[in-house]
C-alpha positions in Angstrom: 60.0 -94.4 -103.9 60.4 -93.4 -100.5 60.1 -95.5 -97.6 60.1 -94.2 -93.7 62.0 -97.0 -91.7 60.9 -98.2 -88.2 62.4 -101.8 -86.3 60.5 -103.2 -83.3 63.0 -101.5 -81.1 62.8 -98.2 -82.3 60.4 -95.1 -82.6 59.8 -92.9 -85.1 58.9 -89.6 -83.5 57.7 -88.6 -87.0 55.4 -91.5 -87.1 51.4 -90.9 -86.9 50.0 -91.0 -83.2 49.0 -94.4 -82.5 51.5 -96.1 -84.7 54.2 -95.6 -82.6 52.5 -98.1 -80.2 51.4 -100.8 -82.5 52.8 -104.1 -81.8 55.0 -105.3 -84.5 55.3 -102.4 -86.8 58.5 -102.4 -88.6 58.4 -99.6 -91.0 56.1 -96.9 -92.5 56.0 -96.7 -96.2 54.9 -94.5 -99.1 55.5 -94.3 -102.9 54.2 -92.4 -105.9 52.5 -95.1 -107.0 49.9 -94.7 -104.3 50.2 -91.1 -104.1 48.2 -90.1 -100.8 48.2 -93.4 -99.2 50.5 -94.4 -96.7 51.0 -97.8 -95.5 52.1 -99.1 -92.1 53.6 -102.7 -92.6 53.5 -104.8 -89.3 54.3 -108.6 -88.2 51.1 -110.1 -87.1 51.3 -112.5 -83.9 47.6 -113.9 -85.1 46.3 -114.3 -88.5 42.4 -116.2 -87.3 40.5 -114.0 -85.7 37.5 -115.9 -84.1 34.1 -114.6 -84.4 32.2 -114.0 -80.9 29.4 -116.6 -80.6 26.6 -113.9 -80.0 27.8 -112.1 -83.2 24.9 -112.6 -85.8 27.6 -113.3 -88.7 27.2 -116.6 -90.2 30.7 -117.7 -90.0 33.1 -118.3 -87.0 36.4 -117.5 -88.2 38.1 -114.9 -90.2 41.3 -113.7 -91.8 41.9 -109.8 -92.1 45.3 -109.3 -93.8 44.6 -105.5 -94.1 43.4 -102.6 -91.7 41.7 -99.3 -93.3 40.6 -99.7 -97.1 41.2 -97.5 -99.9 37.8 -98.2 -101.5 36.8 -95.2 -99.2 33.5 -96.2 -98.6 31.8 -93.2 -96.6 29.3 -95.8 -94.8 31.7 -98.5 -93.9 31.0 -101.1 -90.9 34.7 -100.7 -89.8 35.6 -97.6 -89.9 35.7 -97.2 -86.4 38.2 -99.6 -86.0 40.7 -97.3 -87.0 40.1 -94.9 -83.7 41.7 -97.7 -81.7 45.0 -97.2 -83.0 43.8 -93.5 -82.8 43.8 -92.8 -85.9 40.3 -91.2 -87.5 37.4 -93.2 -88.9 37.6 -90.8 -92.1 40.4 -90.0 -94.1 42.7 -91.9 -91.8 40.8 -95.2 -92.4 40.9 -94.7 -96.9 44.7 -93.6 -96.0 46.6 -94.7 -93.7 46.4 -98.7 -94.2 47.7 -101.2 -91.8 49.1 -104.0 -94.0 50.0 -107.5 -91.7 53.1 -108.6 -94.1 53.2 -112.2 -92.3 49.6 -112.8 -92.2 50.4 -116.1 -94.3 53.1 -117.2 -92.6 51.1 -117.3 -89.6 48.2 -118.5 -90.9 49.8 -122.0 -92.1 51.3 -122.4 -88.4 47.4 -121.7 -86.8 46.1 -124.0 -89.3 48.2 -126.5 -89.6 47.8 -126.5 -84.7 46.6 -129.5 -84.0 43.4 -128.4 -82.6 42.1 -126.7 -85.7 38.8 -128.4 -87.0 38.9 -126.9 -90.8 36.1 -124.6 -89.9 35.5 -122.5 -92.6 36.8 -118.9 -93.1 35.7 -116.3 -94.1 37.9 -112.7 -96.6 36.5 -109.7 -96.6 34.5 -109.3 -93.6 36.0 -106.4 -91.9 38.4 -104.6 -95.0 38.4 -105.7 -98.5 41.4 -107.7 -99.2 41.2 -107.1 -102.6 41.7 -103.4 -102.3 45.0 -101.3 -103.6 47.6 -102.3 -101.4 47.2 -105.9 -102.6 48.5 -104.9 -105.8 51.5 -104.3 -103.9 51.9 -106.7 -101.3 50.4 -110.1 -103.0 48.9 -111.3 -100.0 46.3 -113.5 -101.4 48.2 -115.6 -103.2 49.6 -117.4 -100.4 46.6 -117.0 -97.9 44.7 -119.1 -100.5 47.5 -121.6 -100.6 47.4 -122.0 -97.1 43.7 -122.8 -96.5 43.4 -124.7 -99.8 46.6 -127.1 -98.7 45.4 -127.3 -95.2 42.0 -128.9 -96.1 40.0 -125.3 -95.1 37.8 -124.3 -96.8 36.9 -120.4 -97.0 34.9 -117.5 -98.7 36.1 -114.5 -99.9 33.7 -111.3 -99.8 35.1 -108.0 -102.3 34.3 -104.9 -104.7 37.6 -105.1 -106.0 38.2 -106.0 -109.3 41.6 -107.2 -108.4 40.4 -110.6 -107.6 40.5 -111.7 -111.0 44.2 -112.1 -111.0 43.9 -114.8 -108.4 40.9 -117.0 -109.8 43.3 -119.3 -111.4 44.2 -120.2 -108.0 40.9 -119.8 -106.5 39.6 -122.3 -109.4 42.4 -124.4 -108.3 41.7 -124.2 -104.6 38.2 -125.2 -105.0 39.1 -128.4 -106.7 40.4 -129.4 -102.7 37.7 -127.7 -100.5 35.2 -125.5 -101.1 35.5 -121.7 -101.8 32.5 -119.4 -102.4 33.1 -116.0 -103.7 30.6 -112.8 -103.4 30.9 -108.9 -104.8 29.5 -106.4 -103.2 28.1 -104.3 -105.8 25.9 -101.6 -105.0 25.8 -98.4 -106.8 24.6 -98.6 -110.5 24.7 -94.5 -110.8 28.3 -93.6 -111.5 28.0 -90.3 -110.3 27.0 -91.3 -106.7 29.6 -94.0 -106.7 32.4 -91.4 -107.4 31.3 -89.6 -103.7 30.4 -92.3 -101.8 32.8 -94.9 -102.7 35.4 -92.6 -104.2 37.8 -95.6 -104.2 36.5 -98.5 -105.1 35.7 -99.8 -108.8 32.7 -98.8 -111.3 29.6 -100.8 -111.3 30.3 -101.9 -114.6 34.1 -103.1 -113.8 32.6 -105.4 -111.1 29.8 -106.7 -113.1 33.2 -108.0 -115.6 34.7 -109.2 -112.1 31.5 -111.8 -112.2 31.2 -112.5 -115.7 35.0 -113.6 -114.9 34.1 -115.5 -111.8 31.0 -117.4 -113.3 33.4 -118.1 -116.3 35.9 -119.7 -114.3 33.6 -121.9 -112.7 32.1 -120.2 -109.3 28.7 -119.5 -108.4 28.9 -116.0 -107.7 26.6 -114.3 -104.9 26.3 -110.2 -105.3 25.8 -108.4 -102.2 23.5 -105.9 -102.7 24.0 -103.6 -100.3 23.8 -101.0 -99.2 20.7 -99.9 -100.5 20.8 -96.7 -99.8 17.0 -94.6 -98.7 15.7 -92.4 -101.7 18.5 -92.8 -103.7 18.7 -95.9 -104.6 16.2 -97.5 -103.4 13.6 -97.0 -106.5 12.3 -99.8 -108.3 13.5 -98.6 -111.5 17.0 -98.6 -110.3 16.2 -102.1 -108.6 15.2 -103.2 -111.6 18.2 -102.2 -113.3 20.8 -103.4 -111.0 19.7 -106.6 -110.7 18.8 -107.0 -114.5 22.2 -106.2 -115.2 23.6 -108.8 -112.5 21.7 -111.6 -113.3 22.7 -110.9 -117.3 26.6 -111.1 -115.9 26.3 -114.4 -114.4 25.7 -114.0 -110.6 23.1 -116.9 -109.3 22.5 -115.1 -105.9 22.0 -111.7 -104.0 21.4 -110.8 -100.6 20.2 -107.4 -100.4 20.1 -104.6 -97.2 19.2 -100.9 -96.3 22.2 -98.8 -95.6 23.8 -99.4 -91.8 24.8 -96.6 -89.9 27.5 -97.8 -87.2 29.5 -95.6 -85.4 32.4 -94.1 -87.2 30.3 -95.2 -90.3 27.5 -92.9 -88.6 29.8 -89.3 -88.5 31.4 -89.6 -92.0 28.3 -90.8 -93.9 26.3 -87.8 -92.5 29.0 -85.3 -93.4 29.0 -86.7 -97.3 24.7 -86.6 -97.0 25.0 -82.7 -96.0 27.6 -82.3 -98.5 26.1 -83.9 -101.7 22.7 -83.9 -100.7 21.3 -81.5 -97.9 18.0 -82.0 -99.3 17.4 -85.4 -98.0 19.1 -84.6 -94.5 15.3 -84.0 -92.8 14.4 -87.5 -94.2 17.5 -89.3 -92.8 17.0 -88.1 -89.2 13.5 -89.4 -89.8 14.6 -92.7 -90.5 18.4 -93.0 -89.0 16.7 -91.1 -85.5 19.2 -90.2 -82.5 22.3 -93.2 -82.7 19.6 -95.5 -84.3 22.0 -98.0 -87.0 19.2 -99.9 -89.0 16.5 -98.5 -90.9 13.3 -98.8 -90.1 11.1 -102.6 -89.9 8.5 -100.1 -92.0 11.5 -99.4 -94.3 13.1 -102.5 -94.4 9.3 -104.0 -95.7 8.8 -101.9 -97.9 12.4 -102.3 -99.5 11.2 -106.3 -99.4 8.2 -105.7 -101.0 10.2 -103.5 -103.9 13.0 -106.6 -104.4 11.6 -109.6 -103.6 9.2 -109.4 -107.3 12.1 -108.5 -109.0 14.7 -111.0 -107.7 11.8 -113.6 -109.3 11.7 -111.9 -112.2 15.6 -112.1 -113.2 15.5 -115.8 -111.8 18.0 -114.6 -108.5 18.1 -117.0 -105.5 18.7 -114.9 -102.2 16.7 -112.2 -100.2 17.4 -109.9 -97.4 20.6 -109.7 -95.5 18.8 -110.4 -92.0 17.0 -113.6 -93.5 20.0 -115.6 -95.8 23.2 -114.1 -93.9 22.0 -114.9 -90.0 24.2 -117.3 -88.6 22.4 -120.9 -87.6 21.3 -121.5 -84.7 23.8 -123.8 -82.7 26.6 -123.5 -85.8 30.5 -123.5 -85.1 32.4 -125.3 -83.0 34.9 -122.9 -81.8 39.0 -124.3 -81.3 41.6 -123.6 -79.2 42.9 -120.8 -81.4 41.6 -117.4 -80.6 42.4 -113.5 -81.3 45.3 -112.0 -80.3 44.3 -108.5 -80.1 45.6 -107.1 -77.4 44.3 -104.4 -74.2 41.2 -102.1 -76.4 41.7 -103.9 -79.8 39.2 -103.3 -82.2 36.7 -105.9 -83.3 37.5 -107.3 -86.7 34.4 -108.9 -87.7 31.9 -106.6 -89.7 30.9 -107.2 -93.6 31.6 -103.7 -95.0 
């Protein structure tokens, strides 16, 4: 093992630009057993990051105990994120990973301020905190304790399979407040999961991360997204996908067309003209100029493909912009906001 040491009062002229300016860093680590990644352990003034009011997201507050994500998805919301610490939104964001060692510590003080109102929280809305480095760090453990002991109660959104070492404790946390848990699972063909979310765990391997979940007692909802334009948008692979869900337990799913944000946008277009140039004329068709959403034209039709099948396999849910839009007049924000200091990036993004 070799670890790179850094205090708050010292820099590392060896450490990657940006780093050397991020609040709270206190040292730079890598090891062989997570040979290429490199993570960048810092003390965390905030741990609830509070949701603007405009944002669409239907929940006000969140908890992001990591920054960057090993799943190394090439369309992910938040990759551009990682430019603020200057840093790329490619390679950087699957491998250099920002890991806030505190982050429970922290969150028990904020909730336990007497101006909380036990709003509920929401994991997993910017970076999966299920990926690899939790198999290091064990963050999870005591970020659930904290919520469940302080009355909060709190959703967890993840692909990683890793989750199913903590649903004894998620089991137990729901017996004090409630706690909904989702997967995203969106790639039944193996092959195009391997370059698009070179990271992150089979199709098959999250499918068991349900069957676990609905074993141990939780309604599961599958995020089906995102769908992505003639690849996986047939109905045969529809079909398939949710057949296979709905046979491992999950009760809901809320599907969506692929997103291009920026960051998201660059790296997502280099994979299409890398694995498949043949589509690239359709995709400025659809994805035209800095355009981010698909098409209405598209988005119907998808609807029109998913909504018969969801009926047939007996799944609640429907499309992302109908189920996940946040209520009209919801949350109640408290005194506790986010930290995030001069051109911080904005935390909040389902991925």
């Amino acid at each position: 093992m070799r670890w790179l040491g850094q205090t708050l009062e010292h820099e590392d002229a060896a450490t990657l630009p940006g780093m050397e300016r991020l609040g709270g860093l206190v040292r730079t680590v890598t090891t062989p057993e997570f040979a290429g990644m490199t993570f960048h352990e810092v003390a965390a003034k905030s741990a609830l990051n509070h949701v603007p009011s405009a944002s669409a997201m239907p929940f006000d507050w969140t908890v992001n105990p990591y920054r960057g994500c090993s799943h190394a998805c090439s369309y992910c919301f938040a990759r551009q994120t990682h430019t603020y610490l200057d840093l790329d939104a490619g390679r950087d964001f699957d491998e250099q990973i920002v890991v806030k060692v505190n982050v429970a510590d922290v969150l028990r003080r904020e909730l336990a301020a007497p101006g909380w109102h036990r709003e509920p929280v929401a994991l997993g809305t910017n970076t999966d905190p299920y990926q690899r480095a939790e198999g290091r760090y064990r963050l999870m453990p005591a970020i659930i304790d904290a919520l469940a002991s302080s009355g909060t109660p709190f959703s967890v959104l993840t692909k990683g399979t890793l989750i199913r070492r903590d649903l004894p404790l998620l089991a137990a946390a729901k017996e004090t407040v409630p706690v909904h848990l989702a997967m995203s699972i969106a790639m039944p063909d193996e092959e195009i999961r391997r370059t698009l979310e070179a990271g992150a765990p089979t199709f098959t391997a999250r499918l068991e991360t349900v069957r676990a979940a609905r074993e141990a007692g939780f309604a599961v909802t599958v995020f089906l997204m995102p769908i992505v334009p003639h690849l996986t948008d047939s109905v045969e692979i529809l079909d398939d996908a949710l057949a296979r869900i709905a046979a491992a337990g999950a009760t809901r799913v809320v599907y969506g067309a692929l997103h291009l944000r920026p960051g998201a946008r660059e790296w997502f277009w280099e994979w299409l003209e890398r694995e498949h140039p043949e589509l690239v004329p359709a995709y400025r068709g659809l994805y035209p100029g800095v355009s981010t959403y698909a098409p209405s034209g598209y988005r119907k039709l998808l609807s029109e493909r998913v909504r018969p099948l969801l009926r047939r396999h007996r799944l609640a849910g429907g499309a992302e912009e109908e189920v996940e839009a946040k209520p009209k007049g919801s949350g109640r924000p408290g005194p506790i906001r986010s930290t995030r200091r001069g051109a911080a990036a904005p935390e909040n993004a389902l991925f």
